[in-house]
C-alpha positions in Angstrom: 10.7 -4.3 -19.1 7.7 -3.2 -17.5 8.9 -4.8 -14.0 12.2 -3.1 -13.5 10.4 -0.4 -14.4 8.1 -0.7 -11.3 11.4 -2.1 -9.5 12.9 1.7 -9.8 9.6 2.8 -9.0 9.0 1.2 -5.2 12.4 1.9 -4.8 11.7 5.8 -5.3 8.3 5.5 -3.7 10.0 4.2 0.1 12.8 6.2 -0.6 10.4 9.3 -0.3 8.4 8.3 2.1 11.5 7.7 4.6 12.6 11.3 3.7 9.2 12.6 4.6 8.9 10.5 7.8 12.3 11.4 9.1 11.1 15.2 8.3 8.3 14.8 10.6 10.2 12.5 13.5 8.8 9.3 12.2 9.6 6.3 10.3 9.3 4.6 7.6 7.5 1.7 9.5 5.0 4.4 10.9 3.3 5.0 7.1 1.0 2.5 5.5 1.2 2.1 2.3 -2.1 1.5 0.0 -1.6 0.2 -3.6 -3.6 1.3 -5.8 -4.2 -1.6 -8.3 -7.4 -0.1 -10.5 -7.1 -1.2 -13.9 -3.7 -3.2 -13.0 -3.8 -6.8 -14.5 -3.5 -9.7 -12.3 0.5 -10.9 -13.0 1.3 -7.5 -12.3 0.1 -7.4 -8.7 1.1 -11.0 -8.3 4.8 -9.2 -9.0 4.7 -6.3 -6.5 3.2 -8.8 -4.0 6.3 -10.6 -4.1 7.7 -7.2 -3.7 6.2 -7.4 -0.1 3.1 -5.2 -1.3 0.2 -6.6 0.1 -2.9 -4.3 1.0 -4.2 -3.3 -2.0 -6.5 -0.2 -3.0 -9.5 -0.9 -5.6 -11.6 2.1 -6.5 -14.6 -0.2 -8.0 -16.9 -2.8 -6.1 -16.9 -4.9 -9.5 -12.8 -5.0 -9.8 -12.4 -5.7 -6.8 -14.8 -8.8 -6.3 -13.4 -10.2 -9.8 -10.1 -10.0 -8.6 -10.8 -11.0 -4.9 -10.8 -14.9 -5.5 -7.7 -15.0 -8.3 -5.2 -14.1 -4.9 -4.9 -16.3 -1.3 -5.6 -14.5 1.8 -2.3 -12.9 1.9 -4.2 -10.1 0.2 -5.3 -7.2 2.4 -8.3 -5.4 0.3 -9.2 -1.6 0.7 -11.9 -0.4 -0.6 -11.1 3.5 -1.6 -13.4 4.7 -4.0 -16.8 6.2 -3.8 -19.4 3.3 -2.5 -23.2 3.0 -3.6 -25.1 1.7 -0.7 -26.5 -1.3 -2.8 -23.1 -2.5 -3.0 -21.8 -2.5 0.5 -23.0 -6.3 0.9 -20.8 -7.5 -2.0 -17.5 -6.4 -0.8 -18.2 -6.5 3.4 -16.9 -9.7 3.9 -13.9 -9.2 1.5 -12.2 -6.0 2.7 -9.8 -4.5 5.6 -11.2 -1.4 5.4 -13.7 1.5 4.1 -11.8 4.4 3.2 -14.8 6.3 1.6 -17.7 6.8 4.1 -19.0 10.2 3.4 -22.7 9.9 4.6 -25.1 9.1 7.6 -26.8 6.5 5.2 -23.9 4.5 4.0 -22.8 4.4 7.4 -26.2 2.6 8.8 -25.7 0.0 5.9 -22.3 -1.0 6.1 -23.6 -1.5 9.8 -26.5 -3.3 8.6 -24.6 -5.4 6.4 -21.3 -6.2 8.7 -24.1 -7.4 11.5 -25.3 -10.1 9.2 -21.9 -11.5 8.6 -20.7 -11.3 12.6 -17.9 -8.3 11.7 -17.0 -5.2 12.9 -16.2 -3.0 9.9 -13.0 -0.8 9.9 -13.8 2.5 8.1 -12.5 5.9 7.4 -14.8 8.7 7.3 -14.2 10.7 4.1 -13.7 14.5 4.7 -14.0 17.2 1.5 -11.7 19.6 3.0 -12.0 22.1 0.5 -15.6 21.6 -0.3 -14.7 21.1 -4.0 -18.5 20.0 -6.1 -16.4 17.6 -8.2 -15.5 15.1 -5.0 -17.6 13.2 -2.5 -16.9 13.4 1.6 -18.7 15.3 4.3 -17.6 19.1 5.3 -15.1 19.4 8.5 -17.9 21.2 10.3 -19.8 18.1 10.1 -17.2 15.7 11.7 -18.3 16.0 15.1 -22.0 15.0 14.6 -20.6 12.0 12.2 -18.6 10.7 14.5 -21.3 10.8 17.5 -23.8 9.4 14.8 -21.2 6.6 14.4 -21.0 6.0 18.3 -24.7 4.3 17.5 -23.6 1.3 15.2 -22.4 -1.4 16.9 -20.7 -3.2 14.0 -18.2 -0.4 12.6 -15.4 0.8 13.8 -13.8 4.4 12.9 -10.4 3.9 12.3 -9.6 7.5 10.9 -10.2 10.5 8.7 -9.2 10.3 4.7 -9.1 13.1 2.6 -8.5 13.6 -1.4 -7.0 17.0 -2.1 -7.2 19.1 -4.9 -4.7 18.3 -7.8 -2.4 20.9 -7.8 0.8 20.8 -10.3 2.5 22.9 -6.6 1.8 20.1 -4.3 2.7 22.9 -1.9 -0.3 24.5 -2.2 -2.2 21.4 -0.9 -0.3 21.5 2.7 -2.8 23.5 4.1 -5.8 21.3 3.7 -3.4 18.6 4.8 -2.4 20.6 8.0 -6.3 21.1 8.8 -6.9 17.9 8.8 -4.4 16.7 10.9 -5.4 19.1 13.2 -8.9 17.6 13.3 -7.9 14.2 13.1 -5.6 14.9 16.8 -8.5 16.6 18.1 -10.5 13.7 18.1 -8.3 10.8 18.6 -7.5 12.2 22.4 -11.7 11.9 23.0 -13.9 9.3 24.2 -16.2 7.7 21.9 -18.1 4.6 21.0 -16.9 2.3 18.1 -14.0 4.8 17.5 -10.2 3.6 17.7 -8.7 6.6 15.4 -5.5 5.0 13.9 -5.1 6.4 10.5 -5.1 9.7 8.6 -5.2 8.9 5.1 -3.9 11.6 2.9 -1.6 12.1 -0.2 -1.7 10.2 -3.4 0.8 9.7 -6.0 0.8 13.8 -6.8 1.4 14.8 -2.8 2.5 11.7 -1.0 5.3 13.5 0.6 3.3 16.7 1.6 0.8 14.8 3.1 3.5 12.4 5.5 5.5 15.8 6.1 1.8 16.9 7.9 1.5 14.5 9.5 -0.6 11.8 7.5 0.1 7.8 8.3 -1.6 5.9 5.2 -0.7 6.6 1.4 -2.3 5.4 -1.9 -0.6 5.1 -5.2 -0.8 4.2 -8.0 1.1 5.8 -10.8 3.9 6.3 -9.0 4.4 2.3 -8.3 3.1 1.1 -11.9 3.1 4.1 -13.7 0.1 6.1 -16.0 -2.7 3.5 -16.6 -2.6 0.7 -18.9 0.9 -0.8 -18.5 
């Protein structure tokens, strides 16, 4: 059955990310965990919420607003994939947090939009580590101006850096865009600066989970390795 299936699954899942927080003198507590629920029906989140998994990760404006109404409030909604700016005003009242700001102009309307609803918007800034063409986020070089830039907007509020390495079959090879990162991210979470309260470093997906905690990173997102390739 396709729910003990996903049974063995979570079970495997908080079993390594103990391992990997005890490796780098945290625990278990200390790591979020993001679930990524793209193309996962409705009954089958309704399961691994009564599994205790409740923030869940949607990679598409439209999935997630269909979805958003079919669940009570017990939901915590992330938006993690890339966001068009014509769509911030159709999911600003419905998520927790933004994990995929990667420019000045989506920035200034997610601002625009949380003002007109009375919010202050959580967000991550999204950071293309190694400058890879095929994935969206700004350079490290340009952190520091983003994050004065963001010092401007009254109604968001910079929670953290999130990155998306490059899908190595060695997740070892990854660890040193993770270590980077983390260096950056402890940089700037000792300074001073309007409208930001760093609390997370989001790195690691279902390929590098474990790298990522063992660097230091304190929010995960997975998918397959909870439900599984696509399609259940």
């Amino acid at each position: 059955m396709i729910e003990k299936k996903i049974d063995e699954n979570i079970e495997n899942v908080f079993g390594n990310i103990q391992k990997a927080a005890i490796k780098s003198n945290r625990k278990v507590e200390d790591i979020k965990l993001i679930t990524v629920t793209k193309t996962i029906d409705v009954d089958i989140m309704n399961y691994v919420l009564k599994k205790g998994l409740n923030n869940f990760g949607e990679n598409r404006v439209q999935e997630l607003s269909e979805k958003y109404n079919q669940f009570q409030e017990t939901i915590k909604w992330h938006l993690i994939g890339h966001l068009q700016r014509n769509k911030v005003k159709d999911i600003i009242d419905k998520v927790e947090l933004v994990h995929s700001v990667d420019s000045y102009r989506l920035m200034e309307e997610i601002n625009r939009q949380a003002l007109k609803v009375n919010k202050k918007m959580p967000i991550l800034i999204q950071v293309n580590v190694a400058e890879e063409e095929s994935k969206y986020g700004i350079k490290m070089k340009e952190i520091d101006n983003f994050i004065k830039e963001a010092g401007f907007y009254e109604n968001i509020l910079v929670k953290g850096l999130m990155t998306i390495a490059p899908y190595e079959k060695n997740s070892n090879l990854v660890r040193p865009i993770f270590m980077e990162l983390k260096e950056k991210y402890d940089r700037i979470k000792k300074m001073e600066n309007n409208n930001i309260e760093f609390e997370y470093l989001s790195m690691g997906m279902t390929n590098d989970y474990i790298i990522a905690i063992e660097e230091g990173s304190n929010m995960v997102r997975i998918g397959s390795g909870i439900f599984g390739k696509r399609n259940l």
